[in-house]
C-alpha positions in Angstrom: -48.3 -62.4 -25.2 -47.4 -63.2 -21.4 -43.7 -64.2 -22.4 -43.3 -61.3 -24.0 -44.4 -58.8 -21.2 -41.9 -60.9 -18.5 -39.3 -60.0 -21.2 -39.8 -56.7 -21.9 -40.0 -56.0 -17.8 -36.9 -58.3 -17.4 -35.4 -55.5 -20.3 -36.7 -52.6 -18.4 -35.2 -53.8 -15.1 -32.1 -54.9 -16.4 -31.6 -51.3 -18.1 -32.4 -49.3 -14.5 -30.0 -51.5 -12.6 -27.3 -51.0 -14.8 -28.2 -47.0 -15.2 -27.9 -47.3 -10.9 -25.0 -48.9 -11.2 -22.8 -46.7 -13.3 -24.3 -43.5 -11.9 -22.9 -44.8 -8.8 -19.4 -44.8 -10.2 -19.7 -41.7 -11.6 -21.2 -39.9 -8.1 -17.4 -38.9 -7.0 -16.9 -36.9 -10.2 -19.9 -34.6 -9.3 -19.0 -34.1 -5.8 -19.0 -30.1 -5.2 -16.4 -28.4 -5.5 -16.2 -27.0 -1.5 -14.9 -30.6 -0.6 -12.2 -30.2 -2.5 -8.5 -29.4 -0.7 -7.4 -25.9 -1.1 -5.0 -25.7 -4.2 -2.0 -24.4 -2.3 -2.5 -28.1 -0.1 -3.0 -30.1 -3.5 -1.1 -28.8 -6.2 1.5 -27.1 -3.8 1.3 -23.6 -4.9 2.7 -21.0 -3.0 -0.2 -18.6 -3.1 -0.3 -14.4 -2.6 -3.2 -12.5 -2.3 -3.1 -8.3 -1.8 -5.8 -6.2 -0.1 -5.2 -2.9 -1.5 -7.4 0.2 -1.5 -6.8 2.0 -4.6 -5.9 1.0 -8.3 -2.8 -0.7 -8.8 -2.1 2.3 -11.1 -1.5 4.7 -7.6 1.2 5.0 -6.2 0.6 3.7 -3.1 -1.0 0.3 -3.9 1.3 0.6 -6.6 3.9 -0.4 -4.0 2.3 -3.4 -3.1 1.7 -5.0 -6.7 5.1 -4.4 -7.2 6.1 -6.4 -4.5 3.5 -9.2 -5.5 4.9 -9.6 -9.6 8.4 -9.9 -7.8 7.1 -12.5 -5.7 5.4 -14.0 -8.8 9.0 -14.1 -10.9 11.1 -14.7 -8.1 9.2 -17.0 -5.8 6.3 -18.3 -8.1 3.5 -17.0 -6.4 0.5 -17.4 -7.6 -1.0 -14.1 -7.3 -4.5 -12.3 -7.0 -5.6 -8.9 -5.7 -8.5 -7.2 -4.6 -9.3 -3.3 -4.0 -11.2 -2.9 -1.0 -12.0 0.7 -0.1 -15.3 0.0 1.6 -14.4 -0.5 5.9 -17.5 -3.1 5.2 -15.8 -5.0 3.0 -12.4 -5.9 5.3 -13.0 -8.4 6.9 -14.6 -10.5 4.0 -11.2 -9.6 1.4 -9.5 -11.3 4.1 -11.8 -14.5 4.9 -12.1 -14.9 1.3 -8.4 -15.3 0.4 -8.0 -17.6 3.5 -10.9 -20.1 3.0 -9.3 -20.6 -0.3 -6.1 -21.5 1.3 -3.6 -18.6 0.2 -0.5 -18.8 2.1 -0.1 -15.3 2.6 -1.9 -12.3 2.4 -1.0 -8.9 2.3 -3.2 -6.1 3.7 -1.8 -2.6 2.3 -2.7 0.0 4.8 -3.2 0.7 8.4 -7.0 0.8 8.2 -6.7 -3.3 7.3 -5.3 -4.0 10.5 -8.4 -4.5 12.8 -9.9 -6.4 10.4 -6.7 -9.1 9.6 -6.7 -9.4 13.0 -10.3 -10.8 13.5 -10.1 -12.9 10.4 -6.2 -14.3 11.2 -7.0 -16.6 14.4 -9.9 -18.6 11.6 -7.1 -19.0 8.9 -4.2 -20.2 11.1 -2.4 -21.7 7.5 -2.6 -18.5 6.1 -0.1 -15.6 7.5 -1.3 -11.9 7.3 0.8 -8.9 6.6 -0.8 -5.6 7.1 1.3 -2.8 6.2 1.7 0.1 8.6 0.2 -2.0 10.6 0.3 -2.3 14.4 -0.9 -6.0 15.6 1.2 -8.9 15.9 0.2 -12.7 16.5 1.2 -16.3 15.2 0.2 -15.9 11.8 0.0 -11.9 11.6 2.7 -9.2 11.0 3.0 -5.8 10.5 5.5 -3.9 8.6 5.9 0.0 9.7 7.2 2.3 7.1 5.9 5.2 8.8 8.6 6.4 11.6 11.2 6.5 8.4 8.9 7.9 6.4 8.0 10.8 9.0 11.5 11.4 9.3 12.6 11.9 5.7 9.4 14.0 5.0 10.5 16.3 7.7 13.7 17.3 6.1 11.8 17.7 3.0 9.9 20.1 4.4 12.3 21.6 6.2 14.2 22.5 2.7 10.5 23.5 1.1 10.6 25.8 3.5 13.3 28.0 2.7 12.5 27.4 -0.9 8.6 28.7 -0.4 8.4 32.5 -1.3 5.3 33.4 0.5 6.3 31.3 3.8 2.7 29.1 3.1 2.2 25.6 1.9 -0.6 23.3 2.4 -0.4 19.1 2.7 -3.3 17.0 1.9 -4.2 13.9 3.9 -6.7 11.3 4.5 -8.3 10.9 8.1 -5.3 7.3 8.4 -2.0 7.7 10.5 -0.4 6.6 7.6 -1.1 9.4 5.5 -1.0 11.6 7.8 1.5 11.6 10.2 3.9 11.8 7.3 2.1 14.9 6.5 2.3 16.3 10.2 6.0 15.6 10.0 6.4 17.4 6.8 4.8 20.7 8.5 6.8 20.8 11.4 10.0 20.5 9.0 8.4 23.5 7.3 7.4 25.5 9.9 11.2 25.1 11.8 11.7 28.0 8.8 11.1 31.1 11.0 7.8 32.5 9.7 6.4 29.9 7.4 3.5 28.2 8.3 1.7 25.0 7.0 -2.5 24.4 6.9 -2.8 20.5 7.2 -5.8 19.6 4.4 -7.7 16.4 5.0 -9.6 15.0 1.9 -12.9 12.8 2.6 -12.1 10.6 -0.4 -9.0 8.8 -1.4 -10.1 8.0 -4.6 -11.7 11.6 -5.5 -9.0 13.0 -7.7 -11.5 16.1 -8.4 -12.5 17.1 -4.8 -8.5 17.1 -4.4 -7.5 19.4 -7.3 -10.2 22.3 -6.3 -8.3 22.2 -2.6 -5.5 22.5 -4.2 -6.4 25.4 -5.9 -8.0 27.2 -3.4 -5.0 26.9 -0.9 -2.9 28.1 -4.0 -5.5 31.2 -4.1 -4.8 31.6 -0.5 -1.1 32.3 -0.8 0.2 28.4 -0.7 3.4 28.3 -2.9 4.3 24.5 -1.4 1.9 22.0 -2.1 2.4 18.4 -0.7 -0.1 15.2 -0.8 -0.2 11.8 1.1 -3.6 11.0 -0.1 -3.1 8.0 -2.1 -5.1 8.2 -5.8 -6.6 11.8 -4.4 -2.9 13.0 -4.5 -2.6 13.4 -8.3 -5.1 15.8 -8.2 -3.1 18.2 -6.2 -0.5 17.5 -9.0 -2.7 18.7 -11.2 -3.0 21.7 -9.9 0.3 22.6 -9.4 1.4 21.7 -13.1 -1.5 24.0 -14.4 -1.3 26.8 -12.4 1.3 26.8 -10.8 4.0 28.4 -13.0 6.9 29.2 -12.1 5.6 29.9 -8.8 4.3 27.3 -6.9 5.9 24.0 -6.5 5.4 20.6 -4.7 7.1 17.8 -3.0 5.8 14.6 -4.0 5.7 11.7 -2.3 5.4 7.8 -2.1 6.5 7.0 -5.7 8.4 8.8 -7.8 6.1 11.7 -9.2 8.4 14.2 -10.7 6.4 13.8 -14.1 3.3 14.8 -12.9 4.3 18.4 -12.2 7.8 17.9 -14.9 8.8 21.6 -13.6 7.2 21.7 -10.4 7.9 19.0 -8.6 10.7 19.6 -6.5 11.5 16.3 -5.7 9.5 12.5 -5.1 9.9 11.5 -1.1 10.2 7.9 -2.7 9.2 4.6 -0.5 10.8 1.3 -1.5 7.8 -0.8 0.5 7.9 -3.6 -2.9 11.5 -4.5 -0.7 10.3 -4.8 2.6 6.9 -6.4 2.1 8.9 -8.6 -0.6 10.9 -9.6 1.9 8.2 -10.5 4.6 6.8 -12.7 2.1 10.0 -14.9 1.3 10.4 -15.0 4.9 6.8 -16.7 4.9 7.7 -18.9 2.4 10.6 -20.0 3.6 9.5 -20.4 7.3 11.8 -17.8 8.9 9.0 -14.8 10.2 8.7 -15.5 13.5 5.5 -15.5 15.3 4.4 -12.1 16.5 6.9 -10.0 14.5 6.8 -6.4 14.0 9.1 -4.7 11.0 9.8 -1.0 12.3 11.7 0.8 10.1 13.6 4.2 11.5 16.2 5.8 9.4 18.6 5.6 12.6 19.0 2.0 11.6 21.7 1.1 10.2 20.6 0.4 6.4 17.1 1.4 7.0 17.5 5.0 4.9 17.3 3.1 1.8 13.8 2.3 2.0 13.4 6.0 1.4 14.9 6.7 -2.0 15.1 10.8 -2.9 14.5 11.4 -6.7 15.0 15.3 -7.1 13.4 16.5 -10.4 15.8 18.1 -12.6 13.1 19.7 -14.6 12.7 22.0 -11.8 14.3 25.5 -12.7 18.3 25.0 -11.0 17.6 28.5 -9.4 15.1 27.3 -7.0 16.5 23.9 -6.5 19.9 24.6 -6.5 22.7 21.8 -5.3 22.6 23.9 -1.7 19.2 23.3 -1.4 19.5 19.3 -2.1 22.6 19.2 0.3 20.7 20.9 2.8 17.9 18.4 2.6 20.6 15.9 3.1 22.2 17.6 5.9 19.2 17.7 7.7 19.0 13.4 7.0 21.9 12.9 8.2 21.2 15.1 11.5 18.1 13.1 12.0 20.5 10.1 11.7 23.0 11.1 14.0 20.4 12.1 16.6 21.5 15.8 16.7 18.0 16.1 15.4 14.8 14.6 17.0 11.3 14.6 14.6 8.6 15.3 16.5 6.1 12.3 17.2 9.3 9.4 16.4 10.9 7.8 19.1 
């Protein structure tokens, strides 16, 4: 019986060894996945990820997603997004994207800007854009649409204002420079009509298209025949309320994207931003290694070129007897004083 025990230990043995043995081999399959390289370092992927803080379906992150597919088609990004509304949540959209080695990263809005600039000096591989933003360094960029922006939204208020009836209108902002400096801008353009004046509206919640509409409609009860709204998602419900109520009465001046269909007879026109270009741009730049350290992208419609950013889309749904050709030539003729410097906007240098 002895023999048989010494064999069936020398089986037992001989089984565990070989079980150590192979499991050894094995061990560098199972190693976790946080060792890995990032994917952009291994597989070479050019990688893109946006911090936006609305749905893509707004026209203001609109902008941005646009300018990420491009990138996808024309560059072969690999793309990802993230909507980040929450201050709290800043800083972690952008440590997130750069401990997974994304080459890029795209921050679209002014509020992003603290926060990319904390989070950029830990990530130097990955180069931030914030848009609208204000801070520069060697992997962080800013591209400011707003001086423009503030400068075509004047004239369009300026021509609002000899359209409005009741010499009133009302814009709608968020508590964000972005929003609404445009919006200031936009006022003063309305209020260089002798007698008109403009109540500036801050909404608490950029996303709260319900809490917009019923300011909208209470401005319209107060007399306000010109409605405008930089209030990212919040702005359609402003739109709302002008294409319900607003008959053949009250009419708005959209802005961002191209909004005419909103308000189909109200709108008067869509204050349009081509920001897919520009940020498009900044990203090939990254790509290709030519954004220089500490760069800052001001755009001013006294620039040579720089105009186009702002595409004008009038709305020819809009009864021709309130926007008539004189009133769209005006709006340009007060562009192309702005452009000539016969005529300063208020707050741009």
């Amino acid at each position: 019986m002895a023999p048989r025990r010494h064999h069936l230990w020398f089986v037992v043995l001989f089984v565990v060894v070989v079980s150590l043995v192979l499991g050894a081999c094995a061990a560098p399959a199972q190693a976790p996945a946080a060792t890995k390289a990032p994917a952009a370092a291994a597989g070479g992927d050019f990688k893109l990820g946006i911090v936006h803080p609305s749905p893509i379906t707004d026209s203001w992150s609109g902008l941005a997603w646009a300018a990420a597919q491009r990138a996808e088609k024309e560059l072969g990004a690999k793309i990802a997004n993230v909507q980040v509304g929450d201050p709290a949540g800043y800083e972690k959209a952008f440590s997130d994207f750069g401990s997974q080695g994304y080459n890029v990263v795209v921050g679209h809005g002014y509020q992003y800007d603290d926060a990319a600039a904390k989070v950029a000096p830990q990530f130097p591989k990955t180069y931030y854009i914030i848009v609208n933003g204000s801070s520069v360094g060697p992997n962080l960029a800013g591209i400011n649409t707003i001086p423009g922006y503030m400068q075509v939204m004047y004239a369009a208020g300026a021509m609002a204002g000899k359209i409005s009836k009741t010499h009133k209108c009302a814009a709608f902002t968020l508590e964000l420079p972005a929003t609404k400096l445009p919006n200031q801008a936009f006022i003063a353009g309305f209020e260089s009509i002798a007698g008109n004046k403009c109540s500036l509206v801050t909404l608490n919640d950029q996303n709260d298209v319900g809490a917009a509409k019923e300011a909208a409609l209470q401005a319209m009860a107060e007399g306000a025949d010109i409605l405008s709204a930089n209030a990212n998602l919040a702005g359609s419900g402003v739109w709302q309320a002008v294409a319900e109520k607003g008959d053949d009465k009250v009419f708005a001046v959209g802005t961002v994207g191209n909004v005419n269909d909103q308000a189909p007879k109200n709108m008067l026109v869509s204050m349009t931003q081509d920001a897919p270009t520009s940020i498009f741009n900044a990203i090939k730049a990254v790509k290709e290694g030519t954004l220089k350290p500490g760069t800052s992208i001001n755009l001013n419609i006294k620039n040579p070129g720089d105009l186009a950013a702002y595409p004008i889309v009038f709305n020819d749904g809009v009864d021709p007897k309130v926007l008539t050709p004189e009133m769209k030539a005006d709006l340009q003729a007060t562009i192309a004083k702005i452009q000539s410097g016969a005529l300063q906007v208020p707050g741009v240098q």
